[in-house]
DOSETI-963717 format. One line per field, with one value per residue (C-alpha): x, y, z; residue number from 0; residue in one letter. Coordinates in steps of 0.001 Angstrom, whole numbers. Layout:
<atoms>
X = [X,...]
Y = [Y,...]
Z = [Z,...]
num = [NUM,...]
residuo = [A,...]
</atoms>
This chain:
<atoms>
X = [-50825,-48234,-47916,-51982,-51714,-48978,-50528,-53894,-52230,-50739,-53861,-55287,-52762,-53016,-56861,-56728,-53686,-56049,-59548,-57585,-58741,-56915,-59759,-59594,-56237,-57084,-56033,-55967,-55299,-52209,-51221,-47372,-46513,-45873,-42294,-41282,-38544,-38452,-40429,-40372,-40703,-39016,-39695,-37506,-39026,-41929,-43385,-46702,-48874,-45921,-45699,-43528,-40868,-42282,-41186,-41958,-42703,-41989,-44547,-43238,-45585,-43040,-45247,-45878,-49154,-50987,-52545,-55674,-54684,-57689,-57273,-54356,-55189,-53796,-54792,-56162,-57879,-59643,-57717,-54657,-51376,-50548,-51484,-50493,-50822,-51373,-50193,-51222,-54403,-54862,-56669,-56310,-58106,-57426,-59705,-58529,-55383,-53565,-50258,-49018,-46174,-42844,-43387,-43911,-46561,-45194,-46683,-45996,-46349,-46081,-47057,-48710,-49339,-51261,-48739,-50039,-46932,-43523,-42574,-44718,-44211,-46639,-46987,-49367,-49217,-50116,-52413,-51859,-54644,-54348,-55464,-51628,-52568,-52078,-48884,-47679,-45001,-45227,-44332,-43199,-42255,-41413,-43863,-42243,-44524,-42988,-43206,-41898,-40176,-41461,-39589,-42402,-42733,-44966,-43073,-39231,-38565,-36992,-36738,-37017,-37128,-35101,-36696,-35650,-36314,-37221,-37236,-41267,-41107,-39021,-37778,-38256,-36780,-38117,-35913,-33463,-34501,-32927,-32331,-32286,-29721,-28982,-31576,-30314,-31905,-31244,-31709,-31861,-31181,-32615,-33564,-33893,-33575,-33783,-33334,-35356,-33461,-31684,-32621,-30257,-30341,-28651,-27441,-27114,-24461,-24877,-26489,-25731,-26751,-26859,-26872,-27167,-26913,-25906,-23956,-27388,-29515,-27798,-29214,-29491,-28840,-29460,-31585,-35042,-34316,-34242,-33440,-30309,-29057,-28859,-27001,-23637,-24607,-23767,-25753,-29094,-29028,-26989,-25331,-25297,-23688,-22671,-22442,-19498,-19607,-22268,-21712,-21571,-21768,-22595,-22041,-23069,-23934,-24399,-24390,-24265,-25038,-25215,-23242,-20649,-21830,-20849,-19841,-18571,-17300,-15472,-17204,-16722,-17501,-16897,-17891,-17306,-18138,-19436,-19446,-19726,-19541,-20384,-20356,-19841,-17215,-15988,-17766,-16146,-15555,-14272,-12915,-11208,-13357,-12092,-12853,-12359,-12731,-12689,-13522,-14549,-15081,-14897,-14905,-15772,-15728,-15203,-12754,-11871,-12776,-11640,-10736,-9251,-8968,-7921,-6740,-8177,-7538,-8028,-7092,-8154,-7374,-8072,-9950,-10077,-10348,-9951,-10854,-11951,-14329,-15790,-18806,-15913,-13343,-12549,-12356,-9393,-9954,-7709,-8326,-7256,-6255,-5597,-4127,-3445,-4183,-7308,-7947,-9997,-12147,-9906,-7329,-4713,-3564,-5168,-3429,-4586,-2839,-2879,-2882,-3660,-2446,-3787,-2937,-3178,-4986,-5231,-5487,-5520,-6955,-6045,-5116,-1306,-1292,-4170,-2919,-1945,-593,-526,1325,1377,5030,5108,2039,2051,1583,1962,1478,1889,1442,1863,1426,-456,-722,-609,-726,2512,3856,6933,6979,6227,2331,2243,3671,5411,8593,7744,11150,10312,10450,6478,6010,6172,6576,4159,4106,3799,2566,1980,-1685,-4146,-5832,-9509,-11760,-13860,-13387,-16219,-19482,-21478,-19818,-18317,-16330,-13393,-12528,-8663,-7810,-5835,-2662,-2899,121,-2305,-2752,-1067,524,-1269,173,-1578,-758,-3235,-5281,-6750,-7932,-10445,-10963,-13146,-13425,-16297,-18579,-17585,-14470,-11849,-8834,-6604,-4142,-2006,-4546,-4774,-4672,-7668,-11506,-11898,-9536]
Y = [-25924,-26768,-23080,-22538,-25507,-24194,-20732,-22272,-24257,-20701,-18931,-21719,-21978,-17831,-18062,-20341,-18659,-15430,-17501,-18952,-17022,-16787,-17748,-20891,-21660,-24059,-22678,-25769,-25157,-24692,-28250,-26657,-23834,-20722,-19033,-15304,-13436,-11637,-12877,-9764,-5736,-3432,-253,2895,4940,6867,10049,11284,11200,10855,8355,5413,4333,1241,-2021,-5549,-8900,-11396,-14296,-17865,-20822,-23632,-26042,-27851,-26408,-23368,-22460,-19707,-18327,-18094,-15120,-12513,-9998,-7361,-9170,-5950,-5040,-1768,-862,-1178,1513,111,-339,-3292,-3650,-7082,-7570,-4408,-3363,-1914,-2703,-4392,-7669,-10066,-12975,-16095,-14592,-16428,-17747,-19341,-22530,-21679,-17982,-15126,-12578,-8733,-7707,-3889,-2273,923,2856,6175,6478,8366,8869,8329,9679,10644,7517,4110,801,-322,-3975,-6111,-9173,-9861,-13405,-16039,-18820,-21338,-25303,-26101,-23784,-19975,-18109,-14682,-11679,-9289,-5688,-3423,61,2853,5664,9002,12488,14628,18806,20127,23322,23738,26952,27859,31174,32500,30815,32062,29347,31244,31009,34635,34092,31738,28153,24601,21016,18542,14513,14612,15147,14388,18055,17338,20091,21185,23803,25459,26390,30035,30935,34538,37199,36908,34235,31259,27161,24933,20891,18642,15588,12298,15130,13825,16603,15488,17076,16383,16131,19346,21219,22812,25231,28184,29775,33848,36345,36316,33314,30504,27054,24621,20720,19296,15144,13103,9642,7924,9973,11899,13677,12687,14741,13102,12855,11981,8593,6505,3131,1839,1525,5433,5108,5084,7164,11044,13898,12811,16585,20172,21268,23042,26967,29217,32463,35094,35427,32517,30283,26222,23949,20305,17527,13881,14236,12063,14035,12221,11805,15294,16810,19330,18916,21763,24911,27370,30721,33140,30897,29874,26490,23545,20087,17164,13657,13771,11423,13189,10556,10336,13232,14110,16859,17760,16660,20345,22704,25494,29778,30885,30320,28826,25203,23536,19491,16968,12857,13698,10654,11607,9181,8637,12498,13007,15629,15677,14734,18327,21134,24672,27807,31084,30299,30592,28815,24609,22278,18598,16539,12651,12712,10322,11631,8387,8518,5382,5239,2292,4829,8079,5404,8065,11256,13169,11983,14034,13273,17103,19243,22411,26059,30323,30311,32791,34961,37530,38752,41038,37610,39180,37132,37636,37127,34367,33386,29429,27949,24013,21749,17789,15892,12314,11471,9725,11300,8350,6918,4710,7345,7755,10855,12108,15577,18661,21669,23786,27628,30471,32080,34986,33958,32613,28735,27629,23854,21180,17586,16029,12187,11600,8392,9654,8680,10443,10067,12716,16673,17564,16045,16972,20104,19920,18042,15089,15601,19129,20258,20861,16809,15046,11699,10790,7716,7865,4795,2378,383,1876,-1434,-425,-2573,-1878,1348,840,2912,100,-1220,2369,1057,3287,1689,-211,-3452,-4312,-5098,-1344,774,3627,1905,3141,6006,9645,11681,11814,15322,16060,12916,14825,17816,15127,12403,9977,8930,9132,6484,7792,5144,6721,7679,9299,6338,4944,6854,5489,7590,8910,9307,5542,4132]
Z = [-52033,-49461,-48863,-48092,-46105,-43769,-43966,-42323,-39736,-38586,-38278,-36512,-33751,-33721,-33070,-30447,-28256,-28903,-27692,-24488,-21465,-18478,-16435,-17618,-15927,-12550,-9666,-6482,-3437,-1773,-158,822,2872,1064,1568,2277,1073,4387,8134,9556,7933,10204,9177,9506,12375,11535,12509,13205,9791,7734,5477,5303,2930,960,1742,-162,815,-2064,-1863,-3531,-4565,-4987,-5979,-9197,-9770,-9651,-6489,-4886,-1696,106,2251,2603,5520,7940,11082,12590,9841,8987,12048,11317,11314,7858,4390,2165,-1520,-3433,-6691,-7464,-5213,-2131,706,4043,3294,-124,-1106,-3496,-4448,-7669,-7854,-10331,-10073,-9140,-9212,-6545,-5973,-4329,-1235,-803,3379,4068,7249,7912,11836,14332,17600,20719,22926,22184,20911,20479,18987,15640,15126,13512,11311,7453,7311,4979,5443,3164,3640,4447,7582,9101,8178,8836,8097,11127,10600,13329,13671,15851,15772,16879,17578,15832,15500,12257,11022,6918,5330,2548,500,3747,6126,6180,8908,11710,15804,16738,20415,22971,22474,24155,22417,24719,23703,23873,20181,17117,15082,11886,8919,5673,4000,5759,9552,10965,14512,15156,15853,19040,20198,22202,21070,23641,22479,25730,26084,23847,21502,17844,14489,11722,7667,5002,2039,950,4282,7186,9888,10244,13778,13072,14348,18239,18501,20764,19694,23097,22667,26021,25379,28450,28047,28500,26278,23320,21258,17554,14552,11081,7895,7607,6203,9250,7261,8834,4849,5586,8597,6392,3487,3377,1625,3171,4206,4270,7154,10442,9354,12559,11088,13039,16890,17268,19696,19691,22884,21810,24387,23791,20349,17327,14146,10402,7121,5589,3184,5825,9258,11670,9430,10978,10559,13328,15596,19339,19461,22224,21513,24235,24082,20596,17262,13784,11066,7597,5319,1792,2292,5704,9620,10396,8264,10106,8889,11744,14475,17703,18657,22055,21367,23821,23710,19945,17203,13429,10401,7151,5881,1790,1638,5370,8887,10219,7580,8646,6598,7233,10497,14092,17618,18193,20355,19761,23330,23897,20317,17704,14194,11647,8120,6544,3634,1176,23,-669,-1272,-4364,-2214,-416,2986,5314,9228,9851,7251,8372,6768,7222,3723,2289,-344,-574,-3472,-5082,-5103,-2301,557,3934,7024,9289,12378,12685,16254,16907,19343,19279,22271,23854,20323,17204,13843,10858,8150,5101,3070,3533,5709,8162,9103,6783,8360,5251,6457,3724,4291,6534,8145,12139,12712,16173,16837,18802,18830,21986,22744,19725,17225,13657,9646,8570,4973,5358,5782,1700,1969,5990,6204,9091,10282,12475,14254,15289,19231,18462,18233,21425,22382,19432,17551,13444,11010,13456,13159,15966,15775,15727,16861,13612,11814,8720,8748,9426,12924,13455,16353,17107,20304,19860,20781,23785,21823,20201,20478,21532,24715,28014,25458,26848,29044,32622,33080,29861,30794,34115,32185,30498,33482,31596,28461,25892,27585,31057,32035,34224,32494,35262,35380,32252,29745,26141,23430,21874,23199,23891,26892]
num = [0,1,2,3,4,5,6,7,8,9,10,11,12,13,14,15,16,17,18,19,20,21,22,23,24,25,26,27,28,29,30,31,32,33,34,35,36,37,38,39,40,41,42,43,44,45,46,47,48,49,50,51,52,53,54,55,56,57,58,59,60,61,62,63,64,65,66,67,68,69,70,71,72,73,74,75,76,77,78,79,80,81,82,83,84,85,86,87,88,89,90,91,92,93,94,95,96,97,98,99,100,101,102,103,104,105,106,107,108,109,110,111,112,113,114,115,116,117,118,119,120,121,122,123,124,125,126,127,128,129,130,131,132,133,134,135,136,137,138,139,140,141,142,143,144,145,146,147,148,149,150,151,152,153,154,155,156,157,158,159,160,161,162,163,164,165,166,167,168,169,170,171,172,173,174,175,176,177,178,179,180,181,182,183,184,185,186,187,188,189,190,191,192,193,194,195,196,197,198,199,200,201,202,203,204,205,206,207,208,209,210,211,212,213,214,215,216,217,218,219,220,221,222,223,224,225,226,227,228,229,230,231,232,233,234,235,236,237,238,239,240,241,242,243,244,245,246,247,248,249,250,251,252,253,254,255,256,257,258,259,260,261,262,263,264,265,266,267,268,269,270,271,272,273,274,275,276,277,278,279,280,281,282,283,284,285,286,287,288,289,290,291,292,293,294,295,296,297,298,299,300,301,302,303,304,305,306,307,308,309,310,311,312,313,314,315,316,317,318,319,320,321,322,323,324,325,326,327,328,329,330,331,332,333,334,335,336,337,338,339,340,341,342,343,344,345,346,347,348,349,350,351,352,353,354,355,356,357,358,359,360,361,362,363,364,365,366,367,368,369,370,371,372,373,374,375,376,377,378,379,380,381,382,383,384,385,386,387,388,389,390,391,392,393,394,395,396,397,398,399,400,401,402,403,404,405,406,407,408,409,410,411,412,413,414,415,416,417,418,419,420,421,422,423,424,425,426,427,428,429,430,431,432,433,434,435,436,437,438,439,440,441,442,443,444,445,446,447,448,449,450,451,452,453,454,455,456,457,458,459,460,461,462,463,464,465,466]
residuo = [X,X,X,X,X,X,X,X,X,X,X,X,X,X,X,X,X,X,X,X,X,X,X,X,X,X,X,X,X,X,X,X,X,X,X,X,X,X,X,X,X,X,X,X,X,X,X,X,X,X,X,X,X,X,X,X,X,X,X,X,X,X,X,X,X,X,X,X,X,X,X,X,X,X,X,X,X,X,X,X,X,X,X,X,X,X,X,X,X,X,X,X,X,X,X,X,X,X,X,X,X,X,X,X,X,X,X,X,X,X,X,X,X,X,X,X,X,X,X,X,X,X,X,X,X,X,X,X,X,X,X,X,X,X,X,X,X,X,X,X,X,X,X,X,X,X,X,X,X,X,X,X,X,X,X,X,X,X,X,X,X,X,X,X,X,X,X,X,X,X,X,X,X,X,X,X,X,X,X,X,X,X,X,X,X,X,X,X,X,X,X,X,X,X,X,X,X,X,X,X,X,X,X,X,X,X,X,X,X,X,X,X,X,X,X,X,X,X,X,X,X,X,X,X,X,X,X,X,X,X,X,X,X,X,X,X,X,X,X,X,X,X,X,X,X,X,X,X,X,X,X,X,X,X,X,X,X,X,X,X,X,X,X,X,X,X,X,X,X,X,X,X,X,X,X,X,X,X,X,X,X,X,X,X,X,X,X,X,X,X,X,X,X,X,X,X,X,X,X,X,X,X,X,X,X,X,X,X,X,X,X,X,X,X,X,X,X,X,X,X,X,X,X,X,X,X,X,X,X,X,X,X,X,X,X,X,X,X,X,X,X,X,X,X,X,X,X,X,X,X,X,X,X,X,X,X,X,X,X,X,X,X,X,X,X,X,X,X,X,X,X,X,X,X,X,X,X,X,X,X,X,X,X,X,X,X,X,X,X,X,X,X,X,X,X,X,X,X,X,X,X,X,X,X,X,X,X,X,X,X,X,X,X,X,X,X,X,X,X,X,X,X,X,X,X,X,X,X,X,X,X,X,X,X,X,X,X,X,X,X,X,X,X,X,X,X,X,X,X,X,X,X,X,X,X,X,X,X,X,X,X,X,X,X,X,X,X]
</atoms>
């Protein structure tokens, strides 16, 4: 009997949680504010009629009830650039919204703009009117025209005839984009490329790649994602490959987050007044080309900032080439590694003549050395490092003797003293106590005048691309 009796009781309690409708749950209204996990959405910059990353707005009752928001609502409306969703609908205007005590509702914004000009700002302002009064989130973007470059199986992607970028529009990449034998792409200044995911460009035999930034407008050269999170992530794209006898100028240039970024082969490349930052393997990865480099920053490269095979011609002056990683915190590292060494298919050396002089700079990282000269016996390597600051952990990892008559007046293992050398401040200037400071030779100092942001240089020059 006792067991019916308990039996009953059970269904009972079953059939009324079952009968209990939701709708029969009072919702007041809101006498508190509501709270916001965020105040503002910035969006990454946007292009035209490209959608948006998704970002969320958490909504929190903190009161002891439940409560009906009146009205949630873009304030322009129909009008608007962007598109919310409300606890899971869609739309740009929300009436008696539930929330329940102590608990939060997700507000999801996205943007999919129209451009009106080369680049625009998008604001506007989701409405929450409630008894305790008006509040808002605003949301703001950039909006960016944009032309893009889609490699699809009727479209091989490729500049056949001389072209220039201007800044009036964004270059975005889909796939990989080819310029032609021989044809010459000129990118002018305030220019911004950027790579979808998986996509590169590649510069043919002959052809001359031109990037013409000026110290008030570079030119920017990055993934798609333009979320500062992605600012100091690699492998948001491929690479930049410059096949033999094409040709590289790049001056006031900002090039990140891929997976190599300039890859070059037998190339001829000069690069002045330039940053490249942040990639999975190498910021240059180089096959015996010949590189002229100049006021050039480098950090935060997997494998290494700089890597040289099979030889060639370089010659690094006031640059600064760290290598400090928390993202690759597990990977090689190497500010310049550098080597003769190649083998071709059938497994047999091939000769490579190795010639590479750094001056007035600074080659370091936290690893405990930042340049490798690796020579294959009975090949040529000529080098010299002349008034340079450099990570040295002894001639068996370095490959050379820091004592040689090929180092001069250099200074090994001490502290450059960076003002901030992680990928999110990226600030390679040194401090004023730095033993880089005062330390370059004026002789090589008047070959490059002024530093990377234009400062004079000509008297008691510090080393590296910052004085």
């Amino acid at each position: 009997m006792k067991f019916k009796s308990l039996l009953f009781l059970s269904f009972w309690m079953l059939f009324l949680a079952i009968s209990c409708d939701k709708d029969d749950i009072t919702f007041d209204a809101p006498s508190q504010e509501l709270s916001f996990s965020r105040d503002t959405v910035f969006c990454d910059t946007v292009y035209h009629q490209v959608r948006s990353e998704t970002y969320v707005v958490k909504v929190f009752n903190n009161e002891d009830k439940d409560v009906m928001i009146p009205r949630i609502n873009l304030e322009k409306g129909a009008a608007s650039l962007y598109k919310i969703n409300v606890d899971g609908k869609t739309g740009h205007d929300f009436q008696n919204v539930p929330l329940r005590k102590k608990d939060s509702l997700y507000i999801f914004v996205e943007i999919a703009p129209q451009a009106t000009g080369p680049e625009a700002i998008a604001e506007d302002r989701v409405l929450f009117t409630t008894g305790a009064g008006q509040q808002h989130v605003t949301l703001f973007s950039v909006v960016q025209d944009a032309e893009f470059f889609i490699k699809t199986p009727t479209n091989p992607n490729v500049i056949a005839t001389d072209a220039t970028w201007s800044s009036n529009k964004a270059k975005i990449i889909y796939g990989d984009l080819t310029v032609d034998t021989g044809v010459h792409l000129n990118i002018q200044a305030g220019t911004k490329v950027y790579f979808h995911k998986n996509s590169g460009m590649k510069v043919s035999a002959g052809a001359s790649l031109n990037i013409n930034g000026t110290a008030a407008d570079q030119v920017i050269i990055r993934g798609d994602r333009n979320d500062t999170y992605y600012d100091t992530i690699p492998r948001n794209w491929n690479s930049i490959k410059m096949e033999a006898s094409s040709v590289l100028n790049m001056n006031h240039t900002r090039l990140f987050g891929g997976t190599r970024g300039l890859e070059m082969t037998e190339t001829n490349a000069t690069i002045s007044n330039s940053f490249i930052h942040t990639f999975q393997e190498y910021g240059i990865y180089s096959v015996r080309s010949t590189i002229n480099a100049k006021n050039l920053v480098m950090n935060n490269c997997g494998e290494s900032c700089v890597g040289i095979f099979k030889g060639g011609v370089y010659d690094f002056v006031h640059s600064t080439i760290a290598n400090y990683s928390e993202v690759l915190g597990q990977s090689t590292r190497d500010g310049i590694y550098a080597t003769n060494e190649w083998k071709k298919e059938n497994g047999q050396p091939d000769p490579g003549s190795l010639h590479i002089n750094i001056r007035n700079s600074i080659i370091y990282s936290d690893r405990d050395n930042s340049l490798t000269l690796n020579q294959v016996p009975g090949q040529l390597l000529n080098f010299t490092i002349q008034n340079c600051l450099l990570k040295y952990s002894g001639i068996s990892a370095a490959g050379f003797d820091f004592t040689s008559s090929s180092v001069i007046q250099s200074i090994k293992n001490e502290d450059p003293r960076f003002m901030n050398y992680f990928a999110a401040k990226m600030n390679l200037r040194v401090k004023a106590d730095s033993p880089a400071k005062n330390k370059g030779d004026v002789t090589i100092a008047n070959t490059v005048p002024t530093d990377i942001v234009g400062v004079s240089r000509t008297t008691s020059p510090t080393l590296g691309a910052y004085q």
